[in-house]
C-alpha positions as a Python dict, from the first residue, in 0.01 Angstrom:
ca = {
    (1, 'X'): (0, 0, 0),
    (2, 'X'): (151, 40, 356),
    (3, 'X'): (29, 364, 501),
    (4, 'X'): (305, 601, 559),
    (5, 'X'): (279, 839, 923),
    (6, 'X'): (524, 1068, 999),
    (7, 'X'): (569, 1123, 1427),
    (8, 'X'): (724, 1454, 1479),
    (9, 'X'): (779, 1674, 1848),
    (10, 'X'): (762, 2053, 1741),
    (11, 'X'): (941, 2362, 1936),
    (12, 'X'): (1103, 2294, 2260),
    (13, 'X'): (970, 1974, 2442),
    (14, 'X'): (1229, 1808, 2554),
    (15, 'X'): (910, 1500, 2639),
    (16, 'X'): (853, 1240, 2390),
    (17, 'X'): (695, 881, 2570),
    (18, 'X'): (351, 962, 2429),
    (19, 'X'): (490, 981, 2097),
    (20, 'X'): (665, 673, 2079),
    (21, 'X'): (371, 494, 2219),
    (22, 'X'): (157, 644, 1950),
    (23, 'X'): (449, 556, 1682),
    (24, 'X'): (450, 177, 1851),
    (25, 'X'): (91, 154, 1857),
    (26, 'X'): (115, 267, 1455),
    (27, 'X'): (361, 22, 1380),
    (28, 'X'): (155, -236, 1519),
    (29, 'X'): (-148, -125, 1367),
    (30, 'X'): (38, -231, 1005),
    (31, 'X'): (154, 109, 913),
    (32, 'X'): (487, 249, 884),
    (33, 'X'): (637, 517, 1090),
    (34, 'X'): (853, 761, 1057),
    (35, 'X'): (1028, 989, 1399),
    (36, 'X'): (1165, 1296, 1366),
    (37, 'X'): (1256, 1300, 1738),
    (38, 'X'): (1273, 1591, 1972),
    (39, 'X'): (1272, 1988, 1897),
    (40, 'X'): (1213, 1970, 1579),
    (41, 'X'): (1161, 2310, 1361),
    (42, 'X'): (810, 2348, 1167),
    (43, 'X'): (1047, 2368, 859),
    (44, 'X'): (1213, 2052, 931),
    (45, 'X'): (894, 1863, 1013),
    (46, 'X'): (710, 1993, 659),
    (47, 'X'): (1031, 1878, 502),
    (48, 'X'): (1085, 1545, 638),
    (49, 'X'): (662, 1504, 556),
    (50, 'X'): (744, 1585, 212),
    (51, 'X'): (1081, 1380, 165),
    (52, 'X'): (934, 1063, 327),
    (53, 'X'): (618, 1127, 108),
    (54, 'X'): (398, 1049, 442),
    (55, 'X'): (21, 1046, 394),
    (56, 'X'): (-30, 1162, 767),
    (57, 'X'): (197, 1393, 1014),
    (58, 'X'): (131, 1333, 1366),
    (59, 'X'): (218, 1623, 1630),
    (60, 'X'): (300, 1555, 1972),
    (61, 'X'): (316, 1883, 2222),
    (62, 'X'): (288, 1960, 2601),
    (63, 'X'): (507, 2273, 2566),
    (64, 'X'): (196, 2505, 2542),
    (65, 'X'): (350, 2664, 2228),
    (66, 'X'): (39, 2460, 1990),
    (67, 'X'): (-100, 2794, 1843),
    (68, 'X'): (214, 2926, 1709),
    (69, 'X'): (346, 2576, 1615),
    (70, 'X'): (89, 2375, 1518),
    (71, 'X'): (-86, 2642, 1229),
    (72, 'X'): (266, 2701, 1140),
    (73, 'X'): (368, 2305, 1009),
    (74, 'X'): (13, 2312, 817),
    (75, 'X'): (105, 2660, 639),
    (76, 'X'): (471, 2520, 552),
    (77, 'X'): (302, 2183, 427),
    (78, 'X'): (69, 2419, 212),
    (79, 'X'): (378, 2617, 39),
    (80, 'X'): (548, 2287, -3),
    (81, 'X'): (277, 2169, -199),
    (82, 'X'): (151, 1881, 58),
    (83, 'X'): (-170, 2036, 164),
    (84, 'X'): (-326, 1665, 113),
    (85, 'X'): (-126, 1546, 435),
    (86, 'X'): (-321, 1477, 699),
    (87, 'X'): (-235, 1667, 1019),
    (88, 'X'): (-340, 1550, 1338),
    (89, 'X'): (-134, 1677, 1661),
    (90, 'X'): (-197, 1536, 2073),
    (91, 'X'): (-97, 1643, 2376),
    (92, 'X'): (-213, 1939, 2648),
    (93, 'X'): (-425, 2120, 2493),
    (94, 'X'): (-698, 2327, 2637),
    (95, 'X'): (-1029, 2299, 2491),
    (96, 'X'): (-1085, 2679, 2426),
    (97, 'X'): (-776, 2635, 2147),
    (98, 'X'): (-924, 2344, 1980),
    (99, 'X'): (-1168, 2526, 1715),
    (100, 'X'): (-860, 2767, 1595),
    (101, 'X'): (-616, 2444, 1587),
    (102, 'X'): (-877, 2270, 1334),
    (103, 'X'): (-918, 2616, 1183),
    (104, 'X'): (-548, 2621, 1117),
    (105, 'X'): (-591, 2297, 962),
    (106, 'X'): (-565, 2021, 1252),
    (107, 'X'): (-787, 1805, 1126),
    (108, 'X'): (-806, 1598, 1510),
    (109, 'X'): (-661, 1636, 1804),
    (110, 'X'): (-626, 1393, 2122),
    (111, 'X'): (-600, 1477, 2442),
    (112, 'X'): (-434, 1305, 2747),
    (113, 'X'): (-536, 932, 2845),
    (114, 'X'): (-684, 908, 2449),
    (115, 'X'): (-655, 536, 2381),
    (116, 'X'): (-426, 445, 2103),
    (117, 'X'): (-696, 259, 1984),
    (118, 'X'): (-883, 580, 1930),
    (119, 'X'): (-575, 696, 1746),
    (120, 'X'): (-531, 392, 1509),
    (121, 'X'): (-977, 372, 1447),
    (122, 'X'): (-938, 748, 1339),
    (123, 'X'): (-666, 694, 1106),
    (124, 'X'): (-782, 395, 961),
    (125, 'X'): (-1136, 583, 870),
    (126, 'X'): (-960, 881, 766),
    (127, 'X'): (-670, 763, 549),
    (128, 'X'): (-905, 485, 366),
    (129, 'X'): (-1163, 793, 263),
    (130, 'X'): (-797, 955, 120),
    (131, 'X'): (-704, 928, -245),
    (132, 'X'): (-362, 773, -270),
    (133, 'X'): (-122, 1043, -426),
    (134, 'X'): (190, 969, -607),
    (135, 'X'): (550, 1109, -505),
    (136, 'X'): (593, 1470, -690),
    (137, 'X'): (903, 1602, -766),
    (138, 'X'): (812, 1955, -714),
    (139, 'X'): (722, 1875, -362),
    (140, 'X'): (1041, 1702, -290),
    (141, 'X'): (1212, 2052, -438),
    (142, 'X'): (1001, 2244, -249),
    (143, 'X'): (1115, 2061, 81),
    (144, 'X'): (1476, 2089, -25),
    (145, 'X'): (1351, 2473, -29),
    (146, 'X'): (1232, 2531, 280),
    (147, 'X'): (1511, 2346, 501),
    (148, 'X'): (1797, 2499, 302),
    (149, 'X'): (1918, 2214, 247),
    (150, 'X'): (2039, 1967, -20),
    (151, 'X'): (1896, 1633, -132),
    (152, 'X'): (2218, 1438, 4),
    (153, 'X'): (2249, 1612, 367),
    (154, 'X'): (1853, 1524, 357),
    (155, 'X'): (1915, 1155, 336),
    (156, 'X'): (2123, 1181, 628),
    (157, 'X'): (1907, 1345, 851),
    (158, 'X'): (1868, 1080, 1169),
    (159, 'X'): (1465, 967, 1130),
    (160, 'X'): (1394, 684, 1297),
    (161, 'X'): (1152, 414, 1069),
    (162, 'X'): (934, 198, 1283),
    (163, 'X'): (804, -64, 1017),
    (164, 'X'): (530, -375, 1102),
    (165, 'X'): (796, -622, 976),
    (166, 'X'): (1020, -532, 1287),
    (167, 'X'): (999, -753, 1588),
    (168, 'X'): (805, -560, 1878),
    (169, 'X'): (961, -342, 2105),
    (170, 'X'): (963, -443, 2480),
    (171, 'X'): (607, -373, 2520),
    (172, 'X'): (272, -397, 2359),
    (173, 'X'): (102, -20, 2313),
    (174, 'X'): (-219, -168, 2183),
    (175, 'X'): (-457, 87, 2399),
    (176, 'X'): (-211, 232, 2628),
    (177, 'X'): (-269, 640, 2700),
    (178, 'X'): (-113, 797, 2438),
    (179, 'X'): (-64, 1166, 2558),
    (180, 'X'): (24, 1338, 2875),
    (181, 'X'): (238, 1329, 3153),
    (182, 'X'): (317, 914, 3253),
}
């Protein structure tokens, strides 16, 4: 089955290029990709990972807020029942925060001028070592839970889907920088 990666920018930055290079290089790669866009609540991202039944969420953040976000998306995806997910976040981060980020439950993190090559490789490894998990209904409750929200104003939320049918964008991100200031 295709492999299902949600793309998500948490808190406050308002800068998302490294994301959608990561979420083009993805879609190239063969899987499919789901973005939340910009400023999005912890909540909202553990809820749109449950809803869109994702098998990876990938974090994108130069705001400096990682501690407080980043352990906070992994303890929502634990109470909604999705602690299987695989988190991996990018961006500036300083090494000293690195060990309490995989603490948290980050399982990798990239830094700035990481090839999205790097990115793809790593997922590839870890998602084929993954158990494929059905849908559950008690997550998809749990996410309706924890956004307030009910199943129909869900399936109008605006995600973007990037799939590996669609035609490519205007340019290749096979091993372009995927995180930092361009």
């Amino acid at each position: 089955r295709i492999r299902r990666i949600l793309i998500a920018k948490p808190g406050l930055d308002g800068h998302d290029r490294g994301a959608k290079v990561v979420a083009r290089a993805l879609r190239d790669a063969g899987f499919e990709v789901v973005y939340t866009g910009l400023r999005q609540t912890p909540d909202q991202i553990a809820s749109a990972a449950v809803q869109e039944d994702v098998d990876a969420v990938g974090l994108s953040i130069l705001s400096g807020a990682h501690n407080r976000l980043l352990p906070e998306i992994t303890q929502r995806l634990r109470e909604a029942g999705a602690a299987e997910i695989l988190v991996f976040a990018g961006g500036i981060i300083p090494d000293r925060d690195i060990p309490g980020l995989k603490a948290a439950g980050i399982d990798e993190i990239f830094l700035p001028g990481t090839s999205t090559t790097l990115i793809v490789d790593y997922l590839n490894r870890r998602l084929s070592a993954a158990l494929p998990s059905p849908p559950s209904a008690s997550r998809q409750v749990t996410a309706m839970r924890l956004m307030g929200r009910s199943k129909e104003s869900l399936r109008a939320c605006p995600l973007l889907r990037w799939r590996a049918a669609m035609p490519a964008l205007d340019e290749p991100a096979h091993d372009q920088p995927a995180f930092g200031y361009e």
